[in-house]
N, C-alpha and C positions, 0 to 999 in steps of 0.2 A: 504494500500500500504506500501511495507516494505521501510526504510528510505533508501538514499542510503549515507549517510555519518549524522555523531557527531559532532556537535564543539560548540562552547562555551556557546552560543547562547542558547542553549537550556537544559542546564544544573544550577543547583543550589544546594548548598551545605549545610546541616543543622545538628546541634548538639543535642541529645538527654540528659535528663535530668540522674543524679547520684543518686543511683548506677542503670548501667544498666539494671538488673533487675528488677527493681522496674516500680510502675505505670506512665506512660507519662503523664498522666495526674491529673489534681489537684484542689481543690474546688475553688469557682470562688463568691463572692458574690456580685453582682451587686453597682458598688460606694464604696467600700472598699476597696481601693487599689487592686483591680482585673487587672490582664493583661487583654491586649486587640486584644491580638493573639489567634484568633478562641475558642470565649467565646461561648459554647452552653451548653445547660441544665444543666447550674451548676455550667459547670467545664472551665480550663482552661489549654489548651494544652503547654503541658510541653519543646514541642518537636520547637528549634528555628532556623529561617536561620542565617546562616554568612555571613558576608559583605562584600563586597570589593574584592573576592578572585579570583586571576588570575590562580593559578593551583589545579590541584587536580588527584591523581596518586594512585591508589591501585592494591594490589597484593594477591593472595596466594601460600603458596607454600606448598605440601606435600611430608614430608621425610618416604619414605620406606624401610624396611628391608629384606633382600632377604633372605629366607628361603629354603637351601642348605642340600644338604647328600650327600653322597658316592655312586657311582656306575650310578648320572646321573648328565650332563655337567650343564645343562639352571635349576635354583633355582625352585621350586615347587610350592612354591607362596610368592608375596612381602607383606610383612605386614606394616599396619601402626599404628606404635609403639608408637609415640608423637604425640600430639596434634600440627592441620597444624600452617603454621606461616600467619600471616594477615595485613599488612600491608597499612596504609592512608598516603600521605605526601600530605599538602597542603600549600598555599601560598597566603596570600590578602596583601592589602594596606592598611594602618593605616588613619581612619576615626575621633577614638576616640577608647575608649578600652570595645564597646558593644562583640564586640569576645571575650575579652581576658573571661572575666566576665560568656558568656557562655559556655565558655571552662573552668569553676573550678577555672582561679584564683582565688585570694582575691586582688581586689582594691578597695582601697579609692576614694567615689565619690570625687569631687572637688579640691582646689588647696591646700589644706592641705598636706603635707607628711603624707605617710603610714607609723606605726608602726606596721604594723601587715606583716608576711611573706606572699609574694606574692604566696609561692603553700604553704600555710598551712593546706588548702583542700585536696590537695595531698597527705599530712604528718601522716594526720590523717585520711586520705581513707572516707570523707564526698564528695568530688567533684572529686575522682580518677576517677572510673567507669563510663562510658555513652557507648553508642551508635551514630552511625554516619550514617545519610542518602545521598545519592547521586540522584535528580531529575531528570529524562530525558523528556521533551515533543516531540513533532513531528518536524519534519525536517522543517525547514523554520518560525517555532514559537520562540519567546521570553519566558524564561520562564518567565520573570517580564511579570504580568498580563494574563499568560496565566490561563482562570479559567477552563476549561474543565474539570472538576474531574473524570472522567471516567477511567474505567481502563484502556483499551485501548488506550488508549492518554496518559497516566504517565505510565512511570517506574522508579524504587526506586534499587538503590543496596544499601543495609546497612550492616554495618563493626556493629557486637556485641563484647560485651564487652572488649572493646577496652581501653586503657590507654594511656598517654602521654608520651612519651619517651623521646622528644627533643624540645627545643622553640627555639626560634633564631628572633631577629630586630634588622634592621640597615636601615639606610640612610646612602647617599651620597649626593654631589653637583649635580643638577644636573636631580635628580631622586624621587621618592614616597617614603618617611621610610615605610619600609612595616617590614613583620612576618611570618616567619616560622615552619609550625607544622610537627611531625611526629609522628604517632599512632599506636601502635602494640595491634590487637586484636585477638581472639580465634575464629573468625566464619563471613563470609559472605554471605548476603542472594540476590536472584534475583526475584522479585516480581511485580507486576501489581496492579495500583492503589496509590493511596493516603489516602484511609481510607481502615479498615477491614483486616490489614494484622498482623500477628504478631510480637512483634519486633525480631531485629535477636539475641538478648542476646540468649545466653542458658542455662541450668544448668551444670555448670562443673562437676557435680560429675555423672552424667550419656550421657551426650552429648545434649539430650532431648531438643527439641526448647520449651521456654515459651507460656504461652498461655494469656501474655499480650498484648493488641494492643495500637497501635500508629496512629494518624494522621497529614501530615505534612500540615504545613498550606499553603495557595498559598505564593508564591512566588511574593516579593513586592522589589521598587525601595531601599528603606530605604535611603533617600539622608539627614535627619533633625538630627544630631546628636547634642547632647550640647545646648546652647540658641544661639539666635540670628538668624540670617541668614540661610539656610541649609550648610552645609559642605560638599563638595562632596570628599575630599581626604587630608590628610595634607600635607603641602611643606615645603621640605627643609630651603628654607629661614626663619622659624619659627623654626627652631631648636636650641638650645645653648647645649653645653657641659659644667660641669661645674667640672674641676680637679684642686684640691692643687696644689701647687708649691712641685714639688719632689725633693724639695733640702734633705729633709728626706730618699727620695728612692735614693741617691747615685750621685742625681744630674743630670744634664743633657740639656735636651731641655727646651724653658722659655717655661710654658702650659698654661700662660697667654695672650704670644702675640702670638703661635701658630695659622696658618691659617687649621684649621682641615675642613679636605676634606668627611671624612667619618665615619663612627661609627659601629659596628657589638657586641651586648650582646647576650648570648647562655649558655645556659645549657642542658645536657643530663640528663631524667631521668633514666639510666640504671636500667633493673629490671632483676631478677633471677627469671624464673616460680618456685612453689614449687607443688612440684607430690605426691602424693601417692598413692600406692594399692588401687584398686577399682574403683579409678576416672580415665575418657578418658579422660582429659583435665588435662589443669594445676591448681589447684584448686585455687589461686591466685598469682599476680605479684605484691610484694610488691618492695619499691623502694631500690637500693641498699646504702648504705651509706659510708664513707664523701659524698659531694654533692658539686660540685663548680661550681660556675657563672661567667664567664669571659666579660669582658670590651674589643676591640683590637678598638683604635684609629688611624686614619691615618693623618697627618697633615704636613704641609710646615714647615718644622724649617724657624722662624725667629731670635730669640738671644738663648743662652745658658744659666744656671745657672750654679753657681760652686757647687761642692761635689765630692764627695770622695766615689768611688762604695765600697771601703775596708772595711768604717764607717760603714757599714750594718753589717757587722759582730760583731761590738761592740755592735751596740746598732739598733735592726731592732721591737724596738718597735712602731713605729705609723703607724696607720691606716688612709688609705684614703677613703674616701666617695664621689667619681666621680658619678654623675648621668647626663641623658638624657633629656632635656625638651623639650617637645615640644608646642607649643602655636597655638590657633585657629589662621587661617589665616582671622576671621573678626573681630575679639576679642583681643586685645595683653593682655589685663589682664587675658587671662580666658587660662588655663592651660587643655591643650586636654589631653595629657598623657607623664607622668615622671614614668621613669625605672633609680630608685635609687640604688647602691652599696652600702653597708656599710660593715667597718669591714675588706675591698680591700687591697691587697700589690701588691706593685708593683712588676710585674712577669718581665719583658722585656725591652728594650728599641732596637730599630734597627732603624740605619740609611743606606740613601741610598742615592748615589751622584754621576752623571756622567756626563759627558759632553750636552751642550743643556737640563739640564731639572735644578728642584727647588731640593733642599735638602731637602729628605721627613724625615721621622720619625713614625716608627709604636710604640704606647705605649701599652700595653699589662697589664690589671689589673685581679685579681685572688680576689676571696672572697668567703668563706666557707658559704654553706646553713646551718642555726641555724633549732634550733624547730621552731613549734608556737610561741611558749612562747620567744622567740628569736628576741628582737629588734632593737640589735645591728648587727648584721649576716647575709648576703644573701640580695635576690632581694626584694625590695618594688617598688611596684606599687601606682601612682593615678591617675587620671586623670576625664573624661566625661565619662559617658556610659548610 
């Protein structure tokens, strides 16, 4: 019986391993630190769910060129010239940082600060590439514990060779700190089944779909993140910001006694396809360079410090190092996930004040993405996963 409506219920969303071409799956030896996501004869499937995620939105679009002459009105036939565009945007709620981990960051397990560049994997094209699947089951099913592996009963769309373009988390009072992804890939496939399909990577230099398979694993609660207790989402009230006194940026709002309301860090990875003769496709999307990650803070001004915005001008040497922590909510020692700055200047300050309300204050930080090798620079990541 065909369904007669989609919704959320029956949907689940999973990341395939880097680079996209390459094998989903991977040796497995029993008691050796083997995963435990669908171990069978050996091996160990490479292909993992995401947690937590409230949307998920894909596109493609094909641009054509209209091939025209003389002596007749309507083109003769539309070509298509570039390879189409593909697009994932999705959205979950921060549990701990098992997405970020199999989406390619680099975090540091535990309460240590990271010195290592949070997309270093991106930097140097080890965790750039994957693939992304989208699960459907039957109308009125869950997909947590649906096992029916049948084709017939699953569909899969999967986004190949797909890249990260844009990240984004923020809390508010109020709300879930959650995460924002946006994915631009070369190819989208529509398939039946759970096992025995190919993945949808292709090879860009002939269009050609691979003749690697993939199997996604069912579809599970995942509520046990970190130790202790299970974790079913982190809360706001477990969140600290932690910013210098900007008497160095020119002065301002005290960032000490501020009552901050909300948080938002983001970075774009802009990429340039690069084409050439012979190939239908872009033959790869490296990332474009400078690279900046921004901090925008919103908070109640309570006192002010003194400075002088001119003083920047003399002397706009120091760096601020603002980061995000956030804390288990059954744990107050135990550090779920911190999104570090370093190497930041202060971009902004804007205030706002009107009759009947509090005197807000948006602060606005800017920080250059370094290399790898780079531990002064750009976003670090730690946390559970």
């Amino acid at each position: 019986m065909p369904r007669n409506r989609i919704i959320y219920q029956s949907e689940a969303v999973y990341a395939g391993p880097s680079p996209a071409t390459g094998f989903h799956f991977g040796s497995f030896t029993a008691g050796i630190g083997g995963s435990s996501n669908d171990n069978t004869a050996g091996l160990t499937n490479l292909v993992n769910q995401l947690q937590r995620v409230q949307t998920a939105n894909y596109s493609f679009n094909v641009a054509r060129t209209d091939v025209n002459q003389f002596g007749q009105l309507a083109a003769i036939d539309r070509v298509i010239l570039t390879s189409p565009t593909v697009s994932l945007d999705f959205s979950y709620i921060l549990a701990g940082l098992t997405n970020e981990v199999d989406l390619g960051f680099t975090v540091v397990s535990g309460n240590s600060d990271s010195n290592i560049s949070a997309i270093s994997g991106f930097l140097n094209a080890t965790q750039d590439e994957r693939n992304y699947f989208i699960r459907t089951v039957p109308e009125g099913n869950d997909a947590v514990g649906f096992s029916d592996v049948s084709s017939g009963n699953n569909g899969v769309i999967g986004i190949g060779n797909a890249f990260i373009s844009s990240y984004s988390t923020e809390g508010s009072v109020g709300n879930f700190p959650t995460a924002s992804i946006s994915v631009e890939g070369s190819n989208m496939t529509f398939q039946k089944g759970l096992s025995g399909n190919f993945v949808p990577a292709i090879n860009t230099l002939d269009g050609l779909p691979l003749k690697n398979f993939y199997t996604l694993p069912l579809t599970v609660q995942n509520t046990a993140i970190g130790s202790g207790n299970a974790i079913s989402a982190l809360r706001p009230g477990d969140i600290t910001l932690s910013i210098e006194s900007i008497i160095s940026g020119g002065g301002g709002v005290d960032t000490s006694t501020m009552n901050i309301q909300s948080y938002n860090l983001s970075f774009d990875l802009a990429r340039t396809p690069i084409e050439r003769l012979g190939s239908k496709f872009a033959f790869t999307k490296p990332v474009d360079f400078p690279l900046t990650v921004n901090l925008s803070v919103d908070a109640q001004v309570t006192d002010m410090v003194t400075g002088n915005l001119a003083s920047l001008l003399v002397d706009d040497s120091y760096r601020f190092s603002p980061s995000v922590t956030i804390k288990s909510p059954t744990d107050s020692k135990l550090v779920m996930a911190k999104f570090a700055l370093k190497g930041a200047k202060v971009v902004s300050q804007e205030f706002s004040s009107d009759i009947g309300s509090n005197k807000t204050v948006t602060l606005t930080f800017e920080s250059q993405i370094g290399g790898p090798q780079d531990s002064g620079n750009g976003l670090f990541i730690n946390g559970q996963f």
